[in-house]
ZANUFI-82642 format. One record per atom (N, C-alpha, C, O, CB): residue number from 1; residue in three letters; atom name; x, y, z. Coordinates in pm, 1 decimal, always signed. Glycine has a CB too. Layout:
N
<node seq="NUM" type="Ala" atom="CA" xx="X" yy="Y" zz="Z"/>
...
This chain:
56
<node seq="1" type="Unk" atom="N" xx="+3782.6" yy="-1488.2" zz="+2379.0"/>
<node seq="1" type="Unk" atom="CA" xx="+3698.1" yy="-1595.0" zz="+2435.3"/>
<node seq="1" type="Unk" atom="C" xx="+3559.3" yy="-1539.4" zz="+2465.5"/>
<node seq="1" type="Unk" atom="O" xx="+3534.4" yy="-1432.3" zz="+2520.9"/>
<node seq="1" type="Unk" atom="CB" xx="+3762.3" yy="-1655.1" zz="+2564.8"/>
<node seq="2" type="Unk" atom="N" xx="+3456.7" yy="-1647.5" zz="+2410.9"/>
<node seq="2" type="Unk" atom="CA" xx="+3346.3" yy="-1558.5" zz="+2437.0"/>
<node seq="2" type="Unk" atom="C" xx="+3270.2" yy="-1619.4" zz="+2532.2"/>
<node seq="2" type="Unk" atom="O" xx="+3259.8" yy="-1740.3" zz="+2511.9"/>
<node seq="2" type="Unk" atom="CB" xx="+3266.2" yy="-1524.7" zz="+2321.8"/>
<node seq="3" type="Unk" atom="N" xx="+3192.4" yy="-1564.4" zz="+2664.2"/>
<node seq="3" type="Unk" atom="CA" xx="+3162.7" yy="-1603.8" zz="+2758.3"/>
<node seq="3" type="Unk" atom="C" xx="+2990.1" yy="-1650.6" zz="+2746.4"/>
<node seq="3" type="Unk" atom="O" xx="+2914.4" yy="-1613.2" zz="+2656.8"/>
<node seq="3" type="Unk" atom="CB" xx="+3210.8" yy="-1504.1" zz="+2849.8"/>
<node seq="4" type="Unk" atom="N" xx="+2968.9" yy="-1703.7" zz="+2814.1"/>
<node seq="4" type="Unk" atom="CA" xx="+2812.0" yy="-1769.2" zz="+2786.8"/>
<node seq="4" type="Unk" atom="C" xx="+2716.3" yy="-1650.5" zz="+2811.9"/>
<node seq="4" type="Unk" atom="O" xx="+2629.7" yy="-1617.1" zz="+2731.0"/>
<node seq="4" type="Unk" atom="CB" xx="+2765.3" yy="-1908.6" zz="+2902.8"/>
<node seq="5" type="Unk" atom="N" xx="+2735.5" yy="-1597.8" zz="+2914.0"/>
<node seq="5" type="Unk" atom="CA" xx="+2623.4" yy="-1476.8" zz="+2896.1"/>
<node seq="5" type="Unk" atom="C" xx="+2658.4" yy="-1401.6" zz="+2770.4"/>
<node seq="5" type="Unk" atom="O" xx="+2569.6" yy="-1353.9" zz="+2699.7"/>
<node seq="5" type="Unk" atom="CB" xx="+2621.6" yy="-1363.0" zz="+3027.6"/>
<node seq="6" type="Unk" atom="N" xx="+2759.5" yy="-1392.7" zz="+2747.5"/>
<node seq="6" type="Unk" atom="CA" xx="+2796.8" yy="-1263.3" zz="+2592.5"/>
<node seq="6" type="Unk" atom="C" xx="+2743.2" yy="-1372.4" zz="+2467.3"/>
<node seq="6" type="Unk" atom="O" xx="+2713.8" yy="-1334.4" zz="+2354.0"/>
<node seq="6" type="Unk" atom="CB" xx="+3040.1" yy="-1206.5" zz="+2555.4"/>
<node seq="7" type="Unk" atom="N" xx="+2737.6" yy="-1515.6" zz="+2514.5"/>
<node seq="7" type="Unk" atom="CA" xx="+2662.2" yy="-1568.3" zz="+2358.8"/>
<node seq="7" type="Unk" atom="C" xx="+2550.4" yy="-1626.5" zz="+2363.7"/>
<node seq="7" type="Unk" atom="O" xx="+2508.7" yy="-1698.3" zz="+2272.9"/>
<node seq="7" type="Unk" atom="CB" xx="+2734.2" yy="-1670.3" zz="+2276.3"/>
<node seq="8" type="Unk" atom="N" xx="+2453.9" yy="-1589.0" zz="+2530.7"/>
<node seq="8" type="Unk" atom="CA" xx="+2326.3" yy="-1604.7" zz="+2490.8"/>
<node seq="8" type="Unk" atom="C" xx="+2267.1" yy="-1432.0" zz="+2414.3"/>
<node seq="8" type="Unk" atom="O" xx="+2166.1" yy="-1403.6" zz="+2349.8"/>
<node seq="8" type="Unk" atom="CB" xx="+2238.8" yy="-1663.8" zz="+2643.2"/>
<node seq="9" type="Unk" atom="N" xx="+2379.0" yy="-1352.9" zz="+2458.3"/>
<node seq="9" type="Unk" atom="CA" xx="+2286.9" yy="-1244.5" zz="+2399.8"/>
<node seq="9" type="Unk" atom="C" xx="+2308.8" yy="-1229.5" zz="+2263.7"/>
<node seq="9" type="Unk" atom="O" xx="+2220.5" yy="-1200.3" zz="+2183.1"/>
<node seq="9" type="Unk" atom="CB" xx="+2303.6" yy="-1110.5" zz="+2462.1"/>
<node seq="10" type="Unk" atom="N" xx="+2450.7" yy="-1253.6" zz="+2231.4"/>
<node seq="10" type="Unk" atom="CA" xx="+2455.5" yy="-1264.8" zz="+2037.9"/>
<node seq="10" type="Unk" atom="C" xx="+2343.8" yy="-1365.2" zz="+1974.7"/>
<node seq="10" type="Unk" atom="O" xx="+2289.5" yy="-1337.4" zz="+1867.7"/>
<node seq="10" type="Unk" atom="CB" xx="+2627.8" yy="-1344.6" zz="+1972.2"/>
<node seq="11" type="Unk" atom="N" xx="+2308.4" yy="-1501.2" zz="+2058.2"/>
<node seq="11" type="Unk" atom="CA" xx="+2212.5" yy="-1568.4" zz="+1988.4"/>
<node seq="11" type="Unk" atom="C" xx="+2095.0" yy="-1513.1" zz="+2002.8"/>
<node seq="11" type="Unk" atom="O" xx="+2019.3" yy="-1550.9" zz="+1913.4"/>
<node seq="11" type="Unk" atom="CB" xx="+2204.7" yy="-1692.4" zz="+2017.9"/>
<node seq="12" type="Unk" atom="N" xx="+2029.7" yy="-1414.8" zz="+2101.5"/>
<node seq="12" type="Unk" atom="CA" xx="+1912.8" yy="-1354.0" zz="+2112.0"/>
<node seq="12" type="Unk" atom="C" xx="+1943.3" yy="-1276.8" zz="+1967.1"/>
<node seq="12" type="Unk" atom="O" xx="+1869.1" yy="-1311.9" zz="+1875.4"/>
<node seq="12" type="Unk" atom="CB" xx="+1886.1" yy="-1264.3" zz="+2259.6"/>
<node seq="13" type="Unk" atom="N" xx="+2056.9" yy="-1162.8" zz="+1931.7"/>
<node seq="13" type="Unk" atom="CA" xx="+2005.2" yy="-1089.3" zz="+1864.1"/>
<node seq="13" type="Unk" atom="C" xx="+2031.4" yy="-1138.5" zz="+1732.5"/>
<node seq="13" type="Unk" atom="O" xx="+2003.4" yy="-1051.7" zz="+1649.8"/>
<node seq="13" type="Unk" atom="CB" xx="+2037.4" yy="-971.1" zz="+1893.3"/>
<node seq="14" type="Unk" atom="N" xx="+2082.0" yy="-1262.8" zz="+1671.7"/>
<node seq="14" type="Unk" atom="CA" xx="+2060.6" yy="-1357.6" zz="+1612.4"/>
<node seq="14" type="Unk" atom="C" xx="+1945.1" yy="-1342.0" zz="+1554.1"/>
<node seq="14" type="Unk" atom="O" xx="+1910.2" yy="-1279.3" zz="+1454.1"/>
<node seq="14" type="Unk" atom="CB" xx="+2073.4" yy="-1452.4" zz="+1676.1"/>
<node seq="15" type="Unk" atom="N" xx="+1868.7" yy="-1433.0" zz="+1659.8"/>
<node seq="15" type="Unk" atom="CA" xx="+1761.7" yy="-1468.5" zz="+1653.6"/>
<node seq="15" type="Unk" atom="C" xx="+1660.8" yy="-1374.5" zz="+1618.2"/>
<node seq="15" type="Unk" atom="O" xx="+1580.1" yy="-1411.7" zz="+1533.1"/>
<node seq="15" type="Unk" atom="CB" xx="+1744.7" yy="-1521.0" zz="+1748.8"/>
<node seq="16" type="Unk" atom="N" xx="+1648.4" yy="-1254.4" zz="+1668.4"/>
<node seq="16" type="Unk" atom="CA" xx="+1568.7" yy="-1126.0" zz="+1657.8"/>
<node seq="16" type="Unk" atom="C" xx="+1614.3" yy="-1070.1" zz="+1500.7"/>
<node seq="16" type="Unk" atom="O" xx="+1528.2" yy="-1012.3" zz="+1434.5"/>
<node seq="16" type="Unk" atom="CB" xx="+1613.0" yy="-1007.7" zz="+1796.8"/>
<node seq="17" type="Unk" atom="N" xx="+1720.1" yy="-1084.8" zz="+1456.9"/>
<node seq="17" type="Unk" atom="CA" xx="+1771.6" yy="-1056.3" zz="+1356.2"/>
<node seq="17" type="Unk" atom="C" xx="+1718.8" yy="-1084.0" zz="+1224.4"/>
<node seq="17" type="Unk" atom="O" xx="+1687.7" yy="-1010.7" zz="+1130.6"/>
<node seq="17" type="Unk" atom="CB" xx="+1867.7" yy="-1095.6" zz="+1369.7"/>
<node seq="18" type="Unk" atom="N" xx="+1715.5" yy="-1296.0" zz="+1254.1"/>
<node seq="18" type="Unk" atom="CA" xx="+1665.4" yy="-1314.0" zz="+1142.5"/>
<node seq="18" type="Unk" atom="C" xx="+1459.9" yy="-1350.4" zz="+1142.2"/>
<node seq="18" type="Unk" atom="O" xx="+1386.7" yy="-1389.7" zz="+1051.4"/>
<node seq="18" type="Unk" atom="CB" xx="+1771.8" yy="-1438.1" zz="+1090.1"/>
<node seq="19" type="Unk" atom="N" xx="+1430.9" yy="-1313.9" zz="+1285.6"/>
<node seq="19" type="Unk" atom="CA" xx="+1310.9" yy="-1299.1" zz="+1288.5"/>
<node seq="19" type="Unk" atom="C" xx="+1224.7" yy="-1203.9" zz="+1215.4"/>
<node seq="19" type="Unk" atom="O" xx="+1114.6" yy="-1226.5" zz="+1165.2"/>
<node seq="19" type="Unk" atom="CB" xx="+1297.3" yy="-1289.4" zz="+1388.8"/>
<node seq="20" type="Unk" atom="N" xx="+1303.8" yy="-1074.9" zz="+1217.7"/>
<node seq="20" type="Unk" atom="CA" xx="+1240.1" yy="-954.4" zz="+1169.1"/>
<node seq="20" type="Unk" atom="C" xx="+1301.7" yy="-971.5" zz="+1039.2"/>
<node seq="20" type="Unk" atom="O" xx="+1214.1" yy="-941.8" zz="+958.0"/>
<node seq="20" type="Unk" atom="CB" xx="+1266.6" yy="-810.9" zz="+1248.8"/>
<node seq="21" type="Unk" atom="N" xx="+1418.0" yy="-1007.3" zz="+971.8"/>
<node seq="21" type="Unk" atom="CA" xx="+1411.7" yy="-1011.1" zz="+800.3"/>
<node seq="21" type="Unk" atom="C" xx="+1313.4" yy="-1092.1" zz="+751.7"/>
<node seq="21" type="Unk" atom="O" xx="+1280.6" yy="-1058.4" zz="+637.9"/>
<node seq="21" type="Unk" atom="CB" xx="+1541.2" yy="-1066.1" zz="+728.3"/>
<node seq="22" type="Unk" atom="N" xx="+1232.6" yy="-1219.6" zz="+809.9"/>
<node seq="22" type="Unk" atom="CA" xx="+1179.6" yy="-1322.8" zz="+755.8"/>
<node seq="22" type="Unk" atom="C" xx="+1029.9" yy="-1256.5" zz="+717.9"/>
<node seq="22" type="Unk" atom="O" xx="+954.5" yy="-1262.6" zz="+620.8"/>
<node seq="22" type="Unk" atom="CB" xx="+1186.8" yy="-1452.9" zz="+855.9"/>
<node seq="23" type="Unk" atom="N" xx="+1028.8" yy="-1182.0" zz="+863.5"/>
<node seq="23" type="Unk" atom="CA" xx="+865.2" yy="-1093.5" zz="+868.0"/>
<node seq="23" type="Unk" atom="C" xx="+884.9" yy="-1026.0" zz="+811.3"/>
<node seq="23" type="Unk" atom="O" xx="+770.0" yy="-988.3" zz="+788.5"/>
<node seq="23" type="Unk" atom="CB" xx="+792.7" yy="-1026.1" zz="+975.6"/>
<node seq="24" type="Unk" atom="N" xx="+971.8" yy="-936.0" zz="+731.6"/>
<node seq="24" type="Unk" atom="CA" xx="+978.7" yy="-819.7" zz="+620.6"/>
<node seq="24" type="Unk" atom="C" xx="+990.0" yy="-904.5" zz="+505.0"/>
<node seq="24" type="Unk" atom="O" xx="+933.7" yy="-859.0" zz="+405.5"/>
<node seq="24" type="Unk" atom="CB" xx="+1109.8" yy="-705.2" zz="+631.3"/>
<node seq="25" type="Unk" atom="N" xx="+1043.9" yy="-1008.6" zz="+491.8"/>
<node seq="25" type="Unk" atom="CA" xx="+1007.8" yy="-1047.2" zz="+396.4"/>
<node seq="25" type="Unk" atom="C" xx="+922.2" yy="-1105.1" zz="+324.2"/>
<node seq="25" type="Unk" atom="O" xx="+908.1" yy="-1099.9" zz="+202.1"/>
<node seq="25" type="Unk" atom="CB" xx="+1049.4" yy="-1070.2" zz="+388.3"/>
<node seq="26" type="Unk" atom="N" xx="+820.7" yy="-1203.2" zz="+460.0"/>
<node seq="26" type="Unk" atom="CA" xx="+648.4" yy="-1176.5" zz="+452.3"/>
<node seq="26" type="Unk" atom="C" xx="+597.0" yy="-1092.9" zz="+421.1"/>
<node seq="26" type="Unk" atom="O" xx="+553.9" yy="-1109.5" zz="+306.9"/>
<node seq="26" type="Unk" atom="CB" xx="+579.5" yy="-1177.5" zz="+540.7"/>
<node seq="27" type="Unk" atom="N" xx="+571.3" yy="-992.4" zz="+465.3"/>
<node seq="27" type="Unk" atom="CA" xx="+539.0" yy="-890.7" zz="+482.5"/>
<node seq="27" type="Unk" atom="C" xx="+582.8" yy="-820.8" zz="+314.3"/>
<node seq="27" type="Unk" atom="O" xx="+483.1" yy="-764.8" zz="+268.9"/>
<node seq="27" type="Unk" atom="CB" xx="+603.7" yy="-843.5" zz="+622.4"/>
<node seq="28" type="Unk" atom="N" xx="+655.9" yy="-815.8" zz="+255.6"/>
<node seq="28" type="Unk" atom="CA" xx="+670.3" yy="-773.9" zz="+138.2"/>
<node seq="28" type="Unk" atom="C" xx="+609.9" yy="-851.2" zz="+37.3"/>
<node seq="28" type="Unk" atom="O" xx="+595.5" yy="-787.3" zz="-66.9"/>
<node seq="28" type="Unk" atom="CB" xx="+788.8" yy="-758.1" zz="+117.8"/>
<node seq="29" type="Unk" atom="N" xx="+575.1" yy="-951.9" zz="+33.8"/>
<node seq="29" type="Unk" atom="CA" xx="+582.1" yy="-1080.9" zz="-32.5"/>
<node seq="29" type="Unk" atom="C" xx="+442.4" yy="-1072.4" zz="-87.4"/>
<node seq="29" type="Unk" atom="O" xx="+395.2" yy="-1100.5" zz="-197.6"/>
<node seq="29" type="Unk" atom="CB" xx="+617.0" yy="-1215.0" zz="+64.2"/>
<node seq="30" type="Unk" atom="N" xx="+376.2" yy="-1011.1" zz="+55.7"/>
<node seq="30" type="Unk" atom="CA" xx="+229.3" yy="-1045.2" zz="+77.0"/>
<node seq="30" type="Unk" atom="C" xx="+190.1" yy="-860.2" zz="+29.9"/>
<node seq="30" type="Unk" atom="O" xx="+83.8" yy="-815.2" zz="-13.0"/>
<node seq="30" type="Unk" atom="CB" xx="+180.7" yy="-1119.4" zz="+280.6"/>
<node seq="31" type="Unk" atom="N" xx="+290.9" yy="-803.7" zz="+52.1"/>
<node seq="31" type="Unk" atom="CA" xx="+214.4" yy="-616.7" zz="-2.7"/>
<node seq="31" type="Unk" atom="C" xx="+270.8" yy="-639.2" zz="-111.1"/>
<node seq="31" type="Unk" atom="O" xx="+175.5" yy="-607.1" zz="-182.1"/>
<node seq="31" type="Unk" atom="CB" xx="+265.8" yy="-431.9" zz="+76.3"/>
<node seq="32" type="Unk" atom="N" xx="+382.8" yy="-681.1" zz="-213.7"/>
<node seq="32" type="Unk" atom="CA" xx="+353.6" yy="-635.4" zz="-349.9"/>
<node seq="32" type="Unk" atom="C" xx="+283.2" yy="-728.9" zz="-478.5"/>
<node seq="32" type="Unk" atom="O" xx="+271.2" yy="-704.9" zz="-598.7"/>
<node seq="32" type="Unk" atom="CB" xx="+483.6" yy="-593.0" zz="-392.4"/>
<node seq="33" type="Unk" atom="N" xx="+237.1" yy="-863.6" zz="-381.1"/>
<node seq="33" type="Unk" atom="CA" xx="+157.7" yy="-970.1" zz="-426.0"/>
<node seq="33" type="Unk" atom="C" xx="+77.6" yy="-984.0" zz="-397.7"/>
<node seq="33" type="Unk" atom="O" xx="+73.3" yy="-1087.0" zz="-330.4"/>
<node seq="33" type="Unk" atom="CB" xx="+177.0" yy="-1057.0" zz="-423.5"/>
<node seq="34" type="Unk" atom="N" xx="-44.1" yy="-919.7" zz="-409.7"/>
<node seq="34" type="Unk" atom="CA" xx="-176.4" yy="-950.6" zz="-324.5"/>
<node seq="34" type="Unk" atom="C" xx="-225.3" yy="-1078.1" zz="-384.9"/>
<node seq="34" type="Unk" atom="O" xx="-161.7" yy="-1117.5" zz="-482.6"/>
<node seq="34" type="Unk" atom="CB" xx="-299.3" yy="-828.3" zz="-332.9"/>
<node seq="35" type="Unk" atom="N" xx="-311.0" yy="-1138.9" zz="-350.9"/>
<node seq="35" type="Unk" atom="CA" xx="-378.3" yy="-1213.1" zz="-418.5"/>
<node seq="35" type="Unk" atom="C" xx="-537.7" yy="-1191.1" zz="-395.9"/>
<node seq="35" type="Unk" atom="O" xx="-600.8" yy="-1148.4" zz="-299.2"/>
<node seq="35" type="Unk" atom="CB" xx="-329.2" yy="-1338.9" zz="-391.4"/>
<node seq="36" type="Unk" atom="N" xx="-581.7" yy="-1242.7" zz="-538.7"/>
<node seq="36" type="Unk" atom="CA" xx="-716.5" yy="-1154.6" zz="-594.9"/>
<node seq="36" type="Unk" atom="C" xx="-839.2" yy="-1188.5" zz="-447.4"/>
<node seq="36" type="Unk" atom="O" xx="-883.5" yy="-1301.0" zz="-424.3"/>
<node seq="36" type="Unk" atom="CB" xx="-791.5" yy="-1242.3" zz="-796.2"/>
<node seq="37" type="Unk" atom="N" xx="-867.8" yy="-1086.4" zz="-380.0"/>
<node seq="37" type="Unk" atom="CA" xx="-978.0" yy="-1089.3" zz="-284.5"/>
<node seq="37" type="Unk" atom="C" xx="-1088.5" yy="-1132.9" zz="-309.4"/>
<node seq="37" type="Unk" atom="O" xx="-1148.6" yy="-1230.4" zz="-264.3"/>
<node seq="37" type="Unk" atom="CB" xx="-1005.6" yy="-989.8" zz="-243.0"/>
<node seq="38" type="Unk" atom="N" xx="-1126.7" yy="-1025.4" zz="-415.7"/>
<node seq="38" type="Unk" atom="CA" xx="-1272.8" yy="-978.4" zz="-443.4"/>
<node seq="38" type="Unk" atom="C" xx="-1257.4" yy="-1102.6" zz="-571.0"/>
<node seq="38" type="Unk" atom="O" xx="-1159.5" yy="-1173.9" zz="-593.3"/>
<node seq="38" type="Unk" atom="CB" xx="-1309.2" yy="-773.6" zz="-491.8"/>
<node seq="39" type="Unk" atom="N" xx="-1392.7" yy="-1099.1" zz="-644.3"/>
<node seq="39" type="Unk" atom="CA" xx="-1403.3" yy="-1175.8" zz="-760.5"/>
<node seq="39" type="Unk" atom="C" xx="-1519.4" yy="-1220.1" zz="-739.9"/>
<node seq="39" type="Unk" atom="O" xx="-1602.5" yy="-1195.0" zz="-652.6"/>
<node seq="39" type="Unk" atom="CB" xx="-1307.2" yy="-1275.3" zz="-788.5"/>
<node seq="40" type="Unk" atom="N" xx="-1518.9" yy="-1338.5" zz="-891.0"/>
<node seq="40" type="Unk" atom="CA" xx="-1627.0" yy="-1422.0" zz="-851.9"/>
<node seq="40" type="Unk" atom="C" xx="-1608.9" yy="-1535.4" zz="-845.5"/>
<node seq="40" type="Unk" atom="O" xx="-1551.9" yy="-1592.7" zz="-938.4"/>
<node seq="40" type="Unk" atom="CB" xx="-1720.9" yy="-1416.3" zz="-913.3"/>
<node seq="41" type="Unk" atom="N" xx="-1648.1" yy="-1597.4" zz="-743.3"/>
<node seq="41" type="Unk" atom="CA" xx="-1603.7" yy="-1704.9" zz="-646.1"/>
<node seq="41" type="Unk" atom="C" xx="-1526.1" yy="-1733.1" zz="-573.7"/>
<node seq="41" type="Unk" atom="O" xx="-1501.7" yy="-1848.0" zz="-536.6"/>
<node seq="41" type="Unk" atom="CB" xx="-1591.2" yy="-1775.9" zz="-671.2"/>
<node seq="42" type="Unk" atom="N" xx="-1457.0" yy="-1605.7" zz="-529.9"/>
<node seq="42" type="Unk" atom="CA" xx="-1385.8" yy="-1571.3" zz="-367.6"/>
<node seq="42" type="Unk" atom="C" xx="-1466.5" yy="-1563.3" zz="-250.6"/>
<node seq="42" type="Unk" atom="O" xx="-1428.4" yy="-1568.5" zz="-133.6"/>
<node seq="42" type="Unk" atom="CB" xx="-1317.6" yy="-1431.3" zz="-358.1"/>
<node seq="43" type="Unk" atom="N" xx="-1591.1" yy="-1549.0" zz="-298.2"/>
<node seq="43" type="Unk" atom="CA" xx="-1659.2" yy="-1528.1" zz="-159.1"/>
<node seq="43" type="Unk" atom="C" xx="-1738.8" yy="-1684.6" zz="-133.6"/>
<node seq="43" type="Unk" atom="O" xx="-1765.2" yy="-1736.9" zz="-25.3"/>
<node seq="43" type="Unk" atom="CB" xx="-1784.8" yy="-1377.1" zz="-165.6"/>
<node seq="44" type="Unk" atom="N" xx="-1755.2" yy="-1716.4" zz="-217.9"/>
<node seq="44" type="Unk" atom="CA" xx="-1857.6" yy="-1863.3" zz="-242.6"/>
<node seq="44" type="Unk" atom="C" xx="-1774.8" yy="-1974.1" zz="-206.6"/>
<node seq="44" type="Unk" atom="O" xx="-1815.0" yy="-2058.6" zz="-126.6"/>
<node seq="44" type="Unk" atom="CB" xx="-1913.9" yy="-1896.5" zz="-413.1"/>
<node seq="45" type="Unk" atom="N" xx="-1663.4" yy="-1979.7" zz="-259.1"/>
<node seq="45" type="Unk" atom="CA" xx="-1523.7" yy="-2137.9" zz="-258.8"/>
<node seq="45" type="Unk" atom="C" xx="-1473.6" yy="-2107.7" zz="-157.3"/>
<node seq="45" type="Unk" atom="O" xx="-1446.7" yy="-2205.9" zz="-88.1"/>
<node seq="45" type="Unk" atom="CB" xx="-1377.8" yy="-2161.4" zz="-384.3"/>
<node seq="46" type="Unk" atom="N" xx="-1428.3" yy="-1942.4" zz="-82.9"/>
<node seq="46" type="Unk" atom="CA" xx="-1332.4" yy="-1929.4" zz="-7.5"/>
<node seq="46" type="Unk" atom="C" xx="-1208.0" yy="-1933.5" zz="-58.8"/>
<node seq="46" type="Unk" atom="O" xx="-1127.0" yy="-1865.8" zz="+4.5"/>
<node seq="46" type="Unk" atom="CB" xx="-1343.0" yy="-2003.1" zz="+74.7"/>
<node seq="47" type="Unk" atom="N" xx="-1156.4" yy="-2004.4" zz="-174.8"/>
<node seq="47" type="Unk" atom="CA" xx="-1048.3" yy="-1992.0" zz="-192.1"/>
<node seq="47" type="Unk" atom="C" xx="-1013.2" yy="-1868.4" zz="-311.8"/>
<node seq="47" type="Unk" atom="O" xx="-1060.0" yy="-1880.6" zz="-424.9"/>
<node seq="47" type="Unk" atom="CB" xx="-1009.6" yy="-2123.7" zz="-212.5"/>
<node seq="48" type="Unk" atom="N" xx="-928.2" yy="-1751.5" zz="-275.6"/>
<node seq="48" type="Unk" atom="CA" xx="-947.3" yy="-1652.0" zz="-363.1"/>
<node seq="48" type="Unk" atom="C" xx="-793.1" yy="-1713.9" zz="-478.4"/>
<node seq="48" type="Unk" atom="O" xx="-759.1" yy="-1645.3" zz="-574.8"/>
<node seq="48" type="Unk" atom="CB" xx="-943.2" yy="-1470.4" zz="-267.9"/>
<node seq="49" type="Unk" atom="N" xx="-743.5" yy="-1804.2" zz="-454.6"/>
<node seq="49" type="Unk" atom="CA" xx="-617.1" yy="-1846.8" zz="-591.2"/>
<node seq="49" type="Unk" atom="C" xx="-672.9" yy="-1912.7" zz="-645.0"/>
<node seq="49" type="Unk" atom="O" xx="-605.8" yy="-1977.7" zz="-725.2"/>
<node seq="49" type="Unk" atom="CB" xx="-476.0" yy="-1919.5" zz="-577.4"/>
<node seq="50" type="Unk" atom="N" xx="-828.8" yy="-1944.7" zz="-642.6"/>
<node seq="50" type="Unk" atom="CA" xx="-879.6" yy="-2017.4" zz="-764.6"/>
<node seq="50" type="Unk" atom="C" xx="-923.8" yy="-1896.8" zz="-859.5"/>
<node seq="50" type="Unk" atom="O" xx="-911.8" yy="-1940.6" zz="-973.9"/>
<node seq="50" type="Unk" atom="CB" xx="-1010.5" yy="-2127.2" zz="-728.1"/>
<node seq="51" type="Unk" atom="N" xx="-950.8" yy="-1818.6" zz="-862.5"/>
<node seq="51" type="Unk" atom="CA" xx="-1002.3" yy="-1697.5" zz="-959.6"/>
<node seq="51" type="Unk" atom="C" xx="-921.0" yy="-1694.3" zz="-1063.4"/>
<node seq="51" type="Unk" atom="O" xx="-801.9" yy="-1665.5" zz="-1052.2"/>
<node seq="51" type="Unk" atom="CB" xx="-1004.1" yy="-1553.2" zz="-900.3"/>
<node seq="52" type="Unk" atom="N" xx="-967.0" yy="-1717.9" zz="-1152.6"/>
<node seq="52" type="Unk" atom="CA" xx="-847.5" yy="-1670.3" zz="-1275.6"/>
<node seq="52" type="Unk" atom="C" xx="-775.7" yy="-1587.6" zz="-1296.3"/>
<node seq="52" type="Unk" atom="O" xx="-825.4" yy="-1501.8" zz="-1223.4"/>
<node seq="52" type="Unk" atom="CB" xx="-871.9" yy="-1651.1" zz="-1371.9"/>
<node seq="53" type="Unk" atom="N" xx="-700.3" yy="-1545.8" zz="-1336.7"/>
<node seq="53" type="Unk" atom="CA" xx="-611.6" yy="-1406.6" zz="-1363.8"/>
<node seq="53" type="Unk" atom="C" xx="-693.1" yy="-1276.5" zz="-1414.5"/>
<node seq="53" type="Unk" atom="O" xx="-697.0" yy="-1165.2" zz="-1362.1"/>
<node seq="53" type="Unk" atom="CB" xx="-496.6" yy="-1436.9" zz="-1485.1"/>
<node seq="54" type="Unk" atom="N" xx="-744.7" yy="-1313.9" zz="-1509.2"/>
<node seq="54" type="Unk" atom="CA" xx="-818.5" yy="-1222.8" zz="-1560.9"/>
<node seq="54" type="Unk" atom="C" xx="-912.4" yy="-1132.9" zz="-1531.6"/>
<node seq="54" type="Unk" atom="O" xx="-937.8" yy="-1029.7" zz="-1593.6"/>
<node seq="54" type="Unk" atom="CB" xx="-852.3" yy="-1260.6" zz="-1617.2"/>
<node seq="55" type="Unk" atom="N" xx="-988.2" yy="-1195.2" zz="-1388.1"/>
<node seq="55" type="Unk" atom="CA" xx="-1104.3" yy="-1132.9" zz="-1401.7"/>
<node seq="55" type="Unk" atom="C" xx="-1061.3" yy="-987.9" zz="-1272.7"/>
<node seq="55" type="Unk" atom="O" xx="-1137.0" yy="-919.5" zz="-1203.9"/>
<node seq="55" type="Unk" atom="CB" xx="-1251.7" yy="-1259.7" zz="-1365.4"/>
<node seq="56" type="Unk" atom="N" xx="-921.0" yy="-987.8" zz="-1284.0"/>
<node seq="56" type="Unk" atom="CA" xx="-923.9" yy="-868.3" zz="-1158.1"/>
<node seq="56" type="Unk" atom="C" xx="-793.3" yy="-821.0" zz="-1237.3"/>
<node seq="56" type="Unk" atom="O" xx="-729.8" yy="-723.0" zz="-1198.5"/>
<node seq="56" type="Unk" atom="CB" xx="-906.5" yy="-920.4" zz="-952.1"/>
């Protein structure tokens, strides 16, 4: 039988659990996918996923 204090703390580490896979998986998502910074017309549009593929 599991008691309420013993399953607010399983849902804390739950929660912490799948907090930190989601951010590693941000976090990976975003380091082995950069998307193109520099270019031309990243700095002008602001938007750097309009750049074509090519030019980086």
């Amino acid at each position: 039988m599991v008691t309420s204090a013993e399953y607010v703390v399983i849902s804390a580490l739950w929660l912490l659990a799948a907090y930190k896979y989601f951010a590693g998986l941000l976090f990976l998502q975003e380091f082995l996918v950069p998307e193109p910074r520099q270019g031309p017309g990243s700095l002008t549009t602001g938007h750097a996923h309009l750049v074509p593929q090519d030019t980086w």
